[in-house]
C-alpha positions in Angstrom: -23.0 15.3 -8.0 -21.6 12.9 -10.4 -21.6 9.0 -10.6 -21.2 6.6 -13.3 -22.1 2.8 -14.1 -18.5 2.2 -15.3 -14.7 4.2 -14.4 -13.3 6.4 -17.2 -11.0 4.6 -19.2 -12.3 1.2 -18.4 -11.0 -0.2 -21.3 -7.8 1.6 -21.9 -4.9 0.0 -22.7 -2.2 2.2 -22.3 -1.1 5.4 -20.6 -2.9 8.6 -20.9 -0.8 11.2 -22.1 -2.9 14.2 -19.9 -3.2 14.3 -16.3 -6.9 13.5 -15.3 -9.2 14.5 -13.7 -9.3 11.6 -10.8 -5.1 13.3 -10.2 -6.8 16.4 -8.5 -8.2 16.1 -5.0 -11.3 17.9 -4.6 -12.2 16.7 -0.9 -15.5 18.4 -0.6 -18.2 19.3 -2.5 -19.4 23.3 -3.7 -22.1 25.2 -5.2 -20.9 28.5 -6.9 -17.6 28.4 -5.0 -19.7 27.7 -1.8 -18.9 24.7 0.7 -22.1 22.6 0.9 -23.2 21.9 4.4 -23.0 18.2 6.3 -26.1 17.5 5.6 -26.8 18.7 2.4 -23.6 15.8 1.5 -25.2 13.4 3.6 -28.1 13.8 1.8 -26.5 13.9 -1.8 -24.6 10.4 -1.1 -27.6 9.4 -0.3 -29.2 9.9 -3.5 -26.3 8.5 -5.6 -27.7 4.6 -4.1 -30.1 5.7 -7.2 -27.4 5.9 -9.8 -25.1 3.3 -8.3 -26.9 0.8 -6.2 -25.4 -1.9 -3.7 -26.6 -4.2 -5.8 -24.7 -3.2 -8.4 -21.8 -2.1 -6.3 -22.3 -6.2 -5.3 -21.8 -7.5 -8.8 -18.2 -8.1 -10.0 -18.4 -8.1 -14.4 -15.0 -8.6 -15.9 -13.8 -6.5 -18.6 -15.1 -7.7 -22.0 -11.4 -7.6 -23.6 -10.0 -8.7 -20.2 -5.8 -8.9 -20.2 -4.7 -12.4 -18.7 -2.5 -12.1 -15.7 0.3 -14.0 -17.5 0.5 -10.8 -19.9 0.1 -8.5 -17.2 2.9 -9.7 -15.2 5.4 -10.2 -18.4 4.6 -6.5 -19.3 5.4 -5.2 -15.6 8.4 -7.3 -15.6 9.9 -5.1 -18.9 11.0 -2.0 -16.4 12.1 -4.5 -13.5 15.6 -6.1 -13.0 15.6 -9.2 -14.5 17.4 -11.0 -12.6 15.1 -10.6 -10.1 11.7 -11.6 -11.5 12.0 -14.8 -10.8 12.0 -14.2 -7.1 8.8 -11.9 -7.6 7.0 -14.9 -9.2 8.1 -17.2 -6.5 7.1 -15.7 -4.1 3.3 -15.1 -5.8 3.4 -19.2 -6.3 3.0 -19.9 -2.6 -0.7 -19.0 -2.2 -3.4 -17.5 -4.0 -3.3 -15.1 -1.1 0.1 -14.0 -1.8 -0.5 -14.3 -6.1 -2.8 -11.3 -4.9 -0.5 -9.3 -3.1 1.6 -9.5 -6.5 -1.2 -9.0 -8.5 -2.1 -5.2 -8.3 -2.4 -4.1 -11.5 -4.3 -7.4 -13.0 -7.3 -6.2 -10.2 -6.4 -2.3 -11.2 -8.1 -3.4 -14.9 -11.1 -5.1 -13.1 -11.9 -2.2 -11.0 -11.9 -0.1 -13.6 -14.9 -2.1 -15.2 -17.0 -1.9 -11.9 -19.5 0.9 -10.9 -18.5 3.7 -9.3 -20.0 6.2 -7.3 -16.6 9.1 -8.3 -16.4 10.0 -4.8 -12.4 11.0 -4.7 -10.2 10.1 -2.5 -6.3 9.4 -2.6 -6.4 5.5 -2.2 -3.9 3.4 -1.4 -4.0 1.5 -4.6 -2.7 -1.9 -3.3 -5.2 -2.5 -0.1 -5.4 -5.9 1.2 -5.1 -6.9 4.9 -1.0 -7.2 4.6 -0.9 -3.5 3.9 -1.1 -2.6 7.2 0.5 -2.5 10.2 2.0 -0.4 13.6 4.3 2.3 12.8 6.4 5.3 15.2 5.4 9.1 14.5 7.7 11.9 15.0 7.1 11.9 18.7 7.5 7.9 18.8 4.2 7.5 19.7 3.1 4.0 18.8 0.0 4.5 15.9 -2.0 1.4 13.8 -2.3 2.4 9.7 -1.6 1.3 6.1 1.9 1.1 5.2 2.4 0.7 1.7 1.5 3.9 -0.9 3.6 2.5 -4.0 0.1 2.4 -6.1 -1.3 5.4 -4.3 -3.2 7.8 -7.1 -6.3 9.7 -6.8 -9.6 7.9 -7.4 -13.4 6.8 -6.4 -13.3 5.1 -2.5 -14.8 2.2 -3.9 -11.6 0.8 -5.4 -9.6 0.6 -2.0 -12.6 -0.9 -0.5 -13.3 -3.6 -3.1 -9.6 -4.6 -2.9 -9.6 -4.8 0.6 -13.0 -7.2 1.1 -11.7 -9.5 -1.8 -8.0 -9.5 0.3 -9.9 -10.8 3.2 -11.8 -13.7 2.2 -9.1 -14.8 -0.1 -6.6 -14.4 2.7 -9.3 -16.3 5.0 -9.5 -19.2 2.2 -6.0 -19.5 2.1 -6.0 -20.2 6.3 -8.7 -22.6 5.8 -11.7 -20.4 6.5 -15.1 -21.2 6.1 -17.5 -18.7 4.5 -19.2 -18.2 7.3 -15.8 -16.6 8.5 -14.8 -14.7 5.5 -18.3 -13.2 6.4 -18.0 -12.2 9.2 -14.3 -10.4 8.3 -16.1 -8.9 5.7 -18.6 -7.5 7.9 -16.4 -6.2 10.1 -14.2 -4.3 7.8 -16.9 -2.2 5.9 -19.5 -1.9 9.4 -16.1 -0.6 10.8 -15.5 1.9 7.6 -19.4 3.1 7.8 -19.1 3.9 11.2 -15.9 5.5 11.5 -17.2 7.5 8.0 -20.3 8.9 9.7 -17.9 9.7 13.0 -15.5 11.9 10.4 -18.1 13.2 8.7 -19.1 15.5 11.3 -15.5 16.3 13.4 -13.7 19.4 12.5 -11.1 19.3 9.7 -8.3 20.1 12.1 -9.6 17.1 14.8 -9.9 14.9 11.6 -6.2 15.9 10.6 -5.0 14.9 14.3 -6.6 11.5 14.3 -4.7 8.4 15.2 -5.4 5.0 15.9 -3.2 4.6 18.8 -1.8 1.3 20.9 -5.0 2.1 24.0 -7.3 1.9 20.6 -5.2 -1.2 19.1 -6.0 -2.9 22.6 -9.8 -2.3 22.8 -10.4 -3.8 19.4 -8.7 -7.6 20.6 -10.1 -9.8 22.5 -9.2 -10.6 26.1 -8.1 -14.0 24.8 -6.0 -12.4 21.8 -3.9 -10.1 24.2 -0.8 -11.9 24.7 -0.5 -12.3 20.9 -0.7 -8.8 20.8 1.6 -8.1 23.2 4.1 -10.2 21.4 3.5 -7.9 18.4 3.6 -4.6 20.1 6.7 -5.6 22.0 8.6 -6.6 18.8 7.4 -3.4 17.0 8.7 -1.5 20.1 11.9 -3.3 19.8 12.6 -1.9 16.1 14.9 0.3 16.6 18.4 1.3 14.5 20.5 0.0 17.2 18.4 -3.6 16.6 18.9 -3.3 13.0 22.7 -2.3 13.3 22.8 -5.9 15.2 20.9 -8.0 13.0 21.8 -6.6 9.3 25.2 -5.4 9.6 29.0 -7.1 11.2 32.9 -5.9 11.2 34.6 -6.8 8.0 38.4 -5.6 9.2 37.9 -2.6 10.8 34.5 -1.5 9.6 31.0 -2.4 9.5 29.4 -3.6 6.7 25.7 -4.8 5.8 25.9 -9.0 5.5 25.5 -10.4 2.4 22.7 -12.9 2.1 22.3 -13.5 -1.5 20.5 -12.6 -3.9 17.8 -11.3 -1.1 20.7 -9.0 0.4 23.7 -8.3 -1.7 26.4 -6.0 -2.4 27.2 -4.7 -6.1 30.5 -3.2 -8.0 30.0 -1.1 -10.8 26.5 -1.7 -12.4 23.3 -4.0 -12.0 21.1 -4.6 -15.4 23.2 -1.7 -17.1 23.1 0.6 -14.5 25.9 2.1 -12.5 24.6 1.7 -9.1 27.4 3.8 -7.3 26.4 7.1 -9.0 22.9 6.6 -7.9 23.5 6.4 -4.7 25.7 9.2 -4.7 23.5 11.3 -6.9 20.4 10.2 -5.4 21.2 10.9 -1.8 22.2 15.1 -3.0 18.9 15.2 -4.6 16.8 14.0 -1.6 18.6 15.8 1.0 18.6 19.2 -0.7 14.7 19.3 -1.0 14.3 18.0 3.2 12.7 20.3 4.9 15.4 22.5 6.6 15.3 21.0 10.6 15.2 17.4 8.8 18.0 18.3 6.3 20.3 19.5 9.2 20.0 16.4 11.3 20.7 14.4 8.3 24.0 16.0 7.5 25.4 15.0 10.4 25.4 11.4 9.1 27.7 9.7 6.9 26.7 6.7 4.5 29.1 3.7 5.5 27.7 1.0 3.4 24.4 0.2 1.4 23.1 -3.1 -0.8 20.5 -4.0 -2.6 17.5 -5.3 -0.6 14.4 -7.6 -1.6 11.3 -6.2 -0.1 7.8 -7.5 -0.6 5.7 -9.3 -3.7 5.2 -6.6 -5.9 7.7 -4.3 -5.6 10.7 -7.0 -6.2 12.3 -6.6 -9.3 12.1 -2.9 -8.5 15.5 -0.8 -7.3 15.3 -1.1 -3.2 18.0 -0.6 -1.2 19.3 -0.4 2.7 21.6 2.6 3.2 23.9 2.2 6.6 24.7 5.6 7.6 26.8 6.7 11.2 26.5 9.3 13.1 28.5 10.5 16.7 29.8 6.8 17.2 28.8 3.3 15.7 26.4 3.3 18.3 25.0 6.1 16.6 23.7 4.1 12.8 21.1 5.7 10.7 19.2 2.6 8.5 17.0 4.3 5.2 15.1 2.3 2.8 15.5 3.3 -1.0 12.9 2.2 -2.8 12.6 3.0 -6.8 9.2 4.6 -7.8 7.5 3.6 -11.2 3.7 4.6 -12.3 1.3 3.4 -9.9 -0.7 0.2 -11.9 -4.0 2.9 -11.7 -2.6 5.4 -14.0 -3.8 3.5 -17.3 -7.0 3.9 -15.9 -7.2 7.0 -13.5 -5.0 8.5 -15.4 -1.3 10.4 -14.4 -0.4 11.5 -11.4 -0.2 15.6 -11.0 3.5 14.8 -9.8 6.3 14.6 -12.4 8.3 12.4 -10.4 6.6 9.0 -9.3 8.4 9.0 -5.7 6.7 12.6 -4.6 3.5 10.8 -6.0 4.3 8.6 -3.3 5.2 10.8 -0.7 2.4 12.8 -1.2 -0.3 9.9 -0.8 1.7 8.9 2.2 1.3 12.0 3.7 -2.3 12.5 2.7 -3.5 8.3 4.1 -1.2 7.7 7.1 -0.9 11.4 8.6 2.2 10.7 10.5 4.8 9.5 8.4 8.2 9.3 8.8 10.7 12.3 9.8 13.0 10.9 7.0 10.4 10.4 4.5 11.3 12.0 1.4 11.7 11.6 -2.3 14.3 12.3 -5.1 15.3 11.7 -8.5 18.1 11.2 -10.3 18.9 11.9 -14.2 21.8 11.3 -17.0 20.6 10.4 -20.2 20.0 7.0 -21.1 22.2 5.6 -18.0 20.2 6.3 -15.2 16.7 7.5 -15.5 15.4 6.7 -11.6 12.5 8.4 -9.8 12.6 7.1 -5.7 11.9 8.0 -1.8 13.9 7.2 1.3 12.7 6.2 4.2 13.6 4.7 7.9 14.1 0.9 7.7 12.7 0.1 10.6 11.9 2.2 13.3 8.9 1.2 15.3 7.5 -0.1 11.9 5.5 -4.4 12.2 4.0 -5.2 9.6 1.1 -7.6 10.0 1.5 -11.1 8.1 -1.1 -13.6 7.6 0.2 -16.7 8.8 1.9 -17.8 11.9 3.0 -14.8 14.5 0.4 -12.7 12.5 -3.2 -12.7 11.4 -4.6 -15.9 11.9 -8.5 -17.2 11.7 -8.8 -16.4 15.8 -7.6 -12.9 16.0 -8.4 -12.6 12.5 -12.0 -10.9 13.2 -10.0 -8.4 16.0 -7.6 -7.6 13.3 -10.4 -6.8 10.7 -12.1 -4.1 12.5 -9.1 -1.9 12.8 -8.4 -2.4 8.9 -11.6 -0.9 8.1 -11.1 1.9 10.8 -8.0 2.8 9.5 -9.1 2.9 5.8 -11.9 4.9 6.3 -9.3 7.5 8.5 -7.7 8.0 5.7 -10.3 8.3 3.0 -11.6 10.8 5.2 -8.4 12.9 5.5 -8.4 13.2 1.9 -12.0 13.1 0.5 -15.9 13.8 1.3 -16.6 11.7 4.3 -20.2 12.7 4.6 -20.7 12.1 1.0 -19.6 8.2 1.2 -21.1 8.0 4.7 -24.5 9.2 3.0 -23.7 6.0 0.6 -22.9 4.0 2.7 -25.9 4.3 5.1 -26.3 2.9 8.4 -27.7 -0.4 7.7 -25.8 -3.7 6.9 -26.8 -3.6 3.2 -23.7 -2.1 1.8 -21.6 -4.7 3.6 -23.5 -7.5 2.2 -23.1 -6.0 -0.9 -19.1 -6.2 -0.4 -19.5 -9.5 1.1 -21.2 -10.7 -2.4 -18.3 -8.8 -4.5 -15.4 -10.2 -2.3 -16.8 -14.0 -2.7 -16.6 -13.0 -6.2 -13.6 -11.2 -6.8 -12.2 -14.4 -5.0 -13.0 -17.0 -7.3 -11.1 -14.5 -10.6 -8.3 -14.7 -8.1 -8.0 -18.2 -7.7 -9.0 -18.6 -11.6 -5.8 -16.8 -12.4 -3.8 -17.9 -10.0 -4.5 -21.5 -11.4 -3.3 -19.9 -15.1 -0.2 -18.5 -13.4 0.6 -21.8 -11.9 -0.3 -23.4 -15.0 2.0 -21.1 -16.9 5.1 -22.2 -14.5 4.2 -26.0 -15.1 4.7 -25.4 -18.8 7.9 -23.3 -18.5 6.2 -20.0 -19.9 7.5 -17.9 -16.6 10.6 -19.1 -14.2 10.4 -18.9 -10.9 12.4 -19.1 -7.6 11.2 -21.3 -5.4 13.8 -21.2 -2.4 12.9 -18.1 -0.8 10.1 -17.8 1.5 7.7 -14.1 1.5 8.9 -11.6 3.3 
């Protein structure tokens, strides 16, 4: 049993060069190569409330040499597409509820400054309540999880948690909320994660591996008055199919189909972007990923053909970042095949948790996919490409958009009435995936069965809420003065 007031490498500054010790799962604790029983981890989570209490898991300290977000940012924006940056800080402008969803790794250095219990788990790394959503497994079944793993990494629950609480009653602010609501949410969302954790603890590995949160559960969780909202959004994640995309992205240009231009958010390129000769990725990237697909998956992919692919701005934080959609056709036109490319960097945790086990940043991503959402998609793979100084690229594919909605906050999304129905299925689904990939008895000893622990995230997320909007107000000061340029005529997507 191991627990410590502050996170290795709370101060550090730059990249470890060895992989640490956070990089390697070790889900469940041992004696002398023994498995220790239920119980006996029950009982030890309990007794690190002695080392780490809530009320210091309730405190939020920042870092004594904190980095402003200003230089955070500027030092991300060094491996990004230039031209592109601007969009990325545009989009963070609109709220301080979306300057979060950009700002990953200027929490990842707070976090690292905050107790921790060193419970491990493969987190998420980016968790806030727009990180989730309805997605199709293999068998098209309709299941509710987290979606994005671009930050995933190895480290102590707490982190995901913490980012998740602080998400919520900034996103809850930025409606117009009251704190009485951002309490409640709070509540909700780590109740929810307690009792699901003390559920997991005790279920057999192979019934824990086969958990979903399906559309019956999805249902049960909204209120009666909520449900034709809900219906809206199951109806239009139903409706996201290739055929829907093929309509909606692409049209005939002579006498084939292309993807439609809709600068700069969805263009075409020539020969290069920022240097790089965007054509030989593609080409290079696609042999790579489809040589290591697993061999059914591999098969059914060769009998596509790529028609057309552009660049494609997704999110807050990942723009600037190489995405791209990739129009393939099989038997017919009728027949398209839509994959996401999205360029994989080091998740904003490694100067802190260290480097992933995985060489290549898109199987780090993969992997954590695999490991938090436990039905990912068949086409879900990664790849690399290298040649010298020209291209230098670590990525994964995935569908576009089948059966994938995304939950917004905002209008058609999470608003402050189904906001509280929405909040109990974020902390469900967290804790189903900590617990695929960690000790759930040991945090469900922590956490205990009393409402202590969430009023202990309530008092870190009110918190953690008020650094946000402090350097949010420095990042819209720095666009006032002309330090950082920004786009302002797109709207998040």
């Amino acid at each position: 049993m191991s627990a410590t007031k502050k996170s290795p490498r709370a101060q550090s500054k730059s990249t470890p060069k060895s992989v640490s010790k956070f990089s390697v799962l070790t889900p469940v604790k041992t004696h002398k190569g023994k498995q220790l029983s239920i119980q006996r981890r029950l009982k030890d989570g309990r007794a690190l409330r002695k080392i780490i209490s809530f009320a210091d898991q309730a405190l939020y300290t920042p870092p004594k040499h904190r980095v402003g977000p200003i230089e955070i940012l500027q030092k991300q924006a060094e491996s990004r597409i230039a031209s592109l940056i601007p969009i990325r800080y545009g989009r963070m402008l609109q709220s301080p509820f979306a300057f979060y969803r950009g700002g990953a790794a200027i929490m990842a250095q707070d976090l690292a400054n905050q107790p921790s219990t060193n419970i491990i788990v493969q987190l998420c790394g980016d968790m806030h309540v727009s990180n989730f959503g309805l997605f199709g497994t293999a068998e098209h079944r309709l299941v509710f999880g987290i979606n994005d793993f671009d930050e995933t990494l190895p480290g102590s629950w707490e982190w995901d948690i913490k980012r998740l609480v602080a998400s919520a009653v900034i996103a809850c602010e930025t409606l117009g909320g009251s704190p009485a609501i951002c309490k409640k949410l709070v509540h909700r969302i780590s109740s929810e994660y307690r009792k699901r954790m003390a559920q997991y603890a005790h279920m057999p590995y192979l019934d824990l591996a086969q958990q979903f949160i399906g559309e019956k559960d999805v249902r049960k969780h909204f209120n009666s008055a909520h449900q034709k909202t809900l219906d809206a959004y199951l109806k239009e994640t139903k409706g996201q199919n290739n055929i829907q995309i093929l309509e909606k992205l692409t049209t005939i240009v002579g006498k084939n189909r292309k993807i439609i231009n809709k600068p700069p958010l969805i263009e075409h390129f020539d020969k290069s972007i920022d240097g790089k000769p965007m054509v030989d990725l593609v080409d290079r990237a696609l042999l790579n990923y489809s040589s290591t697909l697993l061999a059914d998956r591999q098969v059914l992919f060769q009998h596509y053909a790529l028609k057309d692919y552009a660049r494609k701005v997704v999110g807050v934080g990942s723009v600037g970042t190489t995405c791209m959609v990739l129009y393939f056709e099989g038997n017919s036109p009728r027949d398209p095949l839509f994959l996401q490319y999205k360029e994989a960097q080091e998740s904003v945790l490694t100067p802190y948790l260290g480097k992933s086990i995985y060489p290549n940043m898109g199987r780090r991503v993969v992997a954590g996919q695999r490991l938090l959402q436990g039905a990912p998609d068949i086409f879900l793979n990664s790849g690399f490409v290298m040649d010298g100084a020209n291209l230098n690229q670590h990525f994964y594919l995935r569908q576009l958009r089948d059966m994938k909605g995304g939950i917004n906050v905002g209008p058609g999304g999470v608003s402050l009435k189904n906001f509280p129905d929405y909040a109990k299925l974020f902390g469900w689904a967290l804790a189903l995936g900590h617990a695929r990939s960690g000790d759930a008895a040991m945090i469900s000893g922590y956490c205990g069965e009393t409402q202590e622990f969430d009023d202990a995230m309530y008092s870190f997320a009110q918190s953690y809420a008020k650094q946000n909007h402090a350097d949010y107000e420095v990042f819209c000061q720095a666009v006032k003065a002309g330090k950082i340029q920004v786009s302002r005529k797109k709207t998040l997507k």
